[in-house]
C-alpha positions as CSV (number, residue, x, y, z in Angstrom):
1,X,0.0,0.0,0.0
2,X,1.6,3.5,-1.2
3,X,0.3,7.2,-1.2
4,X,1.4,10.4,-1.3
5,X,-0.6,13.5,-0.3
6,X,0.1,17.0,0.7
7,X,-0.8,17.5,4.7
8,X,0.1,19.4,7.9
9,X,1.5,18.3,10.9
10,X,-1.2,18.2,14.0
11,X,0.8,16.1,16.3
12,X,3.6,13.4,17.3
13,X,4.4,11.3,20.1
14,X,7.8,9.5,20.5
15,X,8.3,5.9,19.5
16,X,11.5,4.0,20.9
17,X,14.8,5.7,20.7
18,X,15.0,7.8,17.7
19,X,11.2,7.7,15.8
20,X,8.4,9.4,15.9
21,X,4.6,9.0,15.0
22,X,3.6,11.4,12.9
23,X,-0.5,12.4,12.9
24,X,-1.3,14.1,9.9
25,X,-4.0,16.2,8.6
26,X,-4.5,15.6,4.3
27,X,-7.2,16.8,2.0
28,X,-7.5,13.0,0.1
29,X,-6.5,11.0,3.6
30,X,-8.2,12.1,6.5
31,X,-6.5,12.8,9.4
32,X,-3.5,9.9,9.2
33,X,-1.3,8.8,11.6
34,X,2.2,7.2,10.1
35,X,6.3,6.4,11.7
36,X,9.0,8.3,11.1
37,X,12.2,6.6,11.5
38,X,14.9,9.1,12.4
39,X,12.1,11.7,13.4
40,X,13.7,12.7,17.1
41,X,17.1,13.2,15.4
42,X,18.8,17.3,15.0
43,X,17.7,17.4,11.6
44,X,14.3,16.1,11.4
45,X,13.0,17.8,14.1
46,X,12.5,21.3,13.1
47,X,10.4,19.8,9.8
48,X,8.2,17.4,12.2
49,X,6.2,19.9,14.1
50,X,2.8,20.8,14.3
51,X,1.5,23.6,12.2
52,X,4.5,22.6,9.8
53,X,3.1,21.6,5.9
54,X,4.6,18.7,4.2
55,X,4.4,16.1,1.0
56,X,4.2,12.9,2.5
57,X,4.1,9.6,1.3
58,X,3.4,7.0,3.2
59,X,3.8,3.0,3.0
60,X,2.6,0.0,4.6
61,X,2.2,-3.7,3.4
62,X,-1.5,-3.7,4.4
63,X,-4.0,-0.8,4.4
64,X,-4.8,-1.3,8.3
65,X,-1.0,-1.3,9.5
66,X,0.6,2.0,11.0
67,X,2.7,2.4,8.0
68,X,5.9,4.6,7.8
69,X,6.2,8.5,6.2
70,X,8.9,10.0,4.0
71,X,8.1,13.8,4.3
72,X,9.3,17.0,2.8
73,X,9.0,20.4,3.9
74,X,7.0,22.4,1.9
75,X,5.7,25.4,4.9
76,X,7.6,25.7,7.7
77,X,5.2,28.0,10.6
78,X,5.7,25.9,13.5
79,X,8.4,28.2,14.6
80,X,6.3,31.1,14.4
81,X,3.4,30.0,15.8
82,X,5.5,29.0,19.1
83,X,6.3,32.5,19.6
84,X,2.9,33.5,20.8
85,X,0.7,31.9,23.3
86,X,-2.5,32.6,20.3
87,X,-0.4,30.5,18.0
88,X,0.5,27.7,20.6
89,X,-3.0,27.5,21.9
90,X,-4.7,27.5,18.6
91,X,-2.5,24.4,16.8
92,X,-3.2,22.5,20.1
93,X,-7.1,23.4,19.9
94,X,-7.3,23.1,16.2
95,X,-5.3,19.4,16.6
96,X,-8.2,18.5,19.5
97,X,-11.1,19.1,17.2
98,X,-9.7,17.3,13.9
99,X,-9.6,14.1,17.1
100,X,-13.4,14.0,17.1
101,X,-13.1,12.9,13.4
102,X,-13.1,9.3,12.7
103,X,-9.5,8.4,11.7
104,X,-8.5,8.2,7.8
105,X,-12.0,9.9,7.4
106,X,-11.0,12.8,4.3
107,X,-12.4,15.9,5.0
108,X,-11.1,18.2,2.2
109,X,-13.3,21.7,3.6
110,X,-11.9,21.2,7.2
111,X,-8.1,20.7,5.7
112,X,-8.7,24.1,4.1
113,X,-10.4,25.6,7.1
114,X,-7.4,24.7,8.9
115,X,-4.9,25.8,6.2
116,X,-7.1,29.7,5.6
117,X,-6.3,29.8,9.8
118,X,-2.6,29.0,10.2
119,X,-1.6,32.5,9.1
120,X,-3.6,34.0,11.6
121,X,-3.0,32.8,14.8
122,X,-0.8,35.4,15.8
123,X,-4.1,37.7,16.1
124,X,-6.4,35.9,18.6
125,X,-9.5,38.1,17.3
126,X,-9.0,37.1,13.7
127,X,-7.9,34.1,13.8
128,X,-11.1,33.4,16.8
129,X,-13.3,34.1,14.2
130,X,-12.0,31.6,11.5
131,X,-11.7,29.0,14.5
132,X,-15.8,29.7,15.1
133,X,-16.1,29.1,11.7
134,X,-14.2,25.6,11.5
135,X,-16.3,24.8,14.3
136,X,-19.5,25.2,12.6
137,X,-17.8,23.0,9.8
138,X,-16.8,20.2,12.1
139,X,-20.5,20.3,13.4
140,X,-21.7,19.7,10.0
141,X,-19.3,17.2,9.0
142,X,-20.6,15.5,12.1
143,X,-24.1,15.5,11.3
144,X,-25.2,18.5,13.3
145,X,-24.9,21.1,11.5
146,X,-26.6,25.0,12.5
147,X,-29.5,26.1,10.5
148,X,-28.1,30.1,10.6
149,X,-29.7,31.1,7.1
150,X,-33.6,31.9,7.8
151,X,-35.9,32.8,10.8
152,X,-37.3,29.7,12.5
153,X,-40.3,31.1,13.3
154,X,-40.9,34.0,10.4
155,X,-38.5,32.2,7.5
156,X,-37.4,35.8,7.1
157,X,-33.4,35.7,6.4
158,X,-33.0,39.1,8.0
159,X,-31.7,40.8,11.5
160,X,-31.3,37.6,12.2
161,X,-29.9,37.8,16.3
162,X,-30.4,34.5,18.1
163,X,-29.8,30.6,17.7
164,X,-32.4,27.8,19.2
165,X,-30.8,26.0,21.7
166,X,-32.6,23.4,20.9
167,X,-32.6,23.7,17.5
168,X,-30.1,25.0,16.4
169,X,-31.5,27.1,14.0
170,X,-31.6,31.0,13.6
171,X,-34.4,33.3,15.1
172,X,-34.3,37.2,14.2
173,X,-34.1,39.9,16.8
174,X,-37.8,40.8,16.8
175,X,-39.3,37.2,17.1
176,X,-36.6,36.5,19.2
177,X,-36.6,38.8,22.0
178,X,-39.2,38.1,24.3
179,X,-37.4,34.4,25.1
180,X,-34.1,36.4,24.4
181,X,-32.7,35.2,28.1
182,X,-33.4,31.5,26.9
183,X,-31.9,31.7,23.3
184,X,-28.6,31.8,22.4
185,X,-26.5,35.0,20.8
186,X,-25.3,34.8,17.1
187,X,-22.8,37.3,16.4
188,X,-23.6,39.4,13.1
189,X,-20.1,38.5,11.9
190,X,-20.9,34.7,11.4
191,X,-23.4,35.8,9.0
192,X,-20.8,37.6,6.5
193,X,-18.8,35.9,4.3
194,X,-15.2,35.0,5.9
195,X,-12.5,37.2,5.9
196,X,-9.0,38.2,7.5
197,X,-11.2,41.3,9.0
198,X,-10.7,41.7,12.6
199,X,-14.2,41.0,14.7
200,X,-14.7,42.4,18.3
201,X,-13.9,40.6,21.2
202,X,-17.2,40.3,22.4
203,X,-18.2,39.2,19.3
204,X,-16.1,36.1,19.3
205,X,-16.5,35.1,22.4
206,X,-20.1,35.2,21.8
207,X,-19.6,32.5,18.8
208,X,-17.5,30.4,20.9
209,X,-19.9,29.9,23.5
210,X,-22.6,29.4,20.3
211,X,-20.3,26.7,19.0
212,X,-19.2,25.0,22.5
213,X,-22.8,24.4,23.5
214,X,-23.5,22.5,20.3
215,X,-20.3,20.6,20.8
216,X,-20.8,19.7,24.2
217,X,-24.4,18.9,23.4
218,X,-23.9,16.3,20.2
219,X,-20.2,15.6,20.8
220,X,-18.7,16.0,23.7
221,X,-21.1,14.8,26.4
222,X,-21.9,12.0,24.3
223,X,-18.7,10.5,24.0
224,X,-17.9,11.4,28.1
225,X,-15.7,14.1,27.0
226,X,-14.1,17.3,27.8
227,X,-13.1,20.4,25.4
228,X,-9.5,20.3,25.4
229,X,-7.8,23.1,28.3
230,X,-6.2,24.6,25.0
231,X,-9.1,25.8,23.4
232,X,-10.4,27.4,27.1
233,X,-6.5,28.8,27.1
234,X,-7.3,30.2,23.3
235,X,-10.9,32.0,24.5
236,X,-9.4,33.2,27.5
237,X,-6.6,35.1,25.6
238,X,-9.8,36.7,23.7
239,X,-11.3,37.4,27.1
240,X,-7.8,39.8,28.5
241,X,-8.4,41.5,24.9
242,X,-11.5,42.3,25.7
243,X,-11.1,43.5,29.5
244,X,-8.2,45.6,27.9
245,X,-10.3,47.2,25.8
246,X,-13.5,48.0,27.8
């Protein structure tokens, strides 16, 4: 069994003396796990880090074995994103959430989700917002997708203000706020079209507590799970922004 696939590093974990397994995130393969021999040594290690892109092939005599990867850089970020507690946080929360997917499962829109984000991560406000985003993706790859594009209760598609919690579709301000204490916010910015524009603090952590509930509700709690402590870390970098600014 051979393939070769672009991909970027989410994670590794030693294995013996001198190799490592590699987990992988590719467009065609899922999210792939594969040993590097020689992966702990001086000169492999700055290319086998997370947030780093890669070609990789990997080979393995049957489909269902671990398999070993030959890799070559191709973008190298993991240095950067170490620099900053935003860009440390957000690999290790990004890494978390491609763990709910089954393994070897493609997923081509959350490998670019993930790829639009990587340059960001330096700015917690921007890069929150394309986080929310991926989040909403991962629920719909999951089979619980967010109804956010008309009214629940007037089919009208606009000043739309609030998400059913129980639901999970959209409700605009007006029909919406006499229960507004029981309904959930939805920040305008999830209904424009993504961008590298910078949304408020408030804003994001708005859509992070939108996008938690539904992944505690179908995903977490199901499976007797926590969110991982780097995507509270991540929010609560958003938070100090926004006590700083008020």
């Amino acid at each position: 069994m051979q393939w070769s696939d672009e991909g970027i590093i989410i994670g590794t974990r030693r294995h013996g003396e001198t190799s490592l397994i590699v987990e992988l995130m590719t467009p065609a393969h899922g999210r792939h796990l594969g040993l590097v021999r020689g992966g702990r040594s001086r000169q492999r290690q700055p290319l086998l880090q997370p947030g780093n892109s890669v070609l990789a092939t990997w080979r393995a005599r049957l489909d269902s074995h671990l398999g070993h990867y030959t890799m070559e850089g191709t973008t190298e970020r993991a240095a950067r994103l170490i620099e900053n507690a935003a860009g440390l946080y957000g690999i290790q929360a990004l890494a978390a959430l491609f763990r709910l997917l089954p393994e070897r499962d493609p997923h081509p829109r959350l490998y670019d989700g993930l790829l639009a984000i990587l340059d960001f991560l330096d700015d917690p406000l921007i890069a929150g917002g394309l986080i929310v985003r991926f989040e909403l993706k991962l629920l719909d790859d999951l089979g619980f997708g967010l109804d956010l594009d008309q009214c629940a209760a007037t089919g009208r598609n606009d000043d739309l203000a609030y998400v059913s919690p129980k639901t999970g579709r959209a409700v605009s301000r007006s029909a919406g706020e006499p229960y507004h204490d029981r309904l959930l916010a939805l920040p305008p910015f999830l209904m424009e079209a993504p961008s590298a524009a910078r949304p408020d603090a408030e804003a994001v952590t708005d859509a992070f507590h939108l996008t938690g509930y539904f992944l505690a509700r179908h995903v977490y709690e199901p499976r007797g799970l926590e969110p991982s402590d780097a995507r509270a870390a991540f929010i609560g970098l958003i938070a100090r922004q926004r006590e700083a600014a008020a």
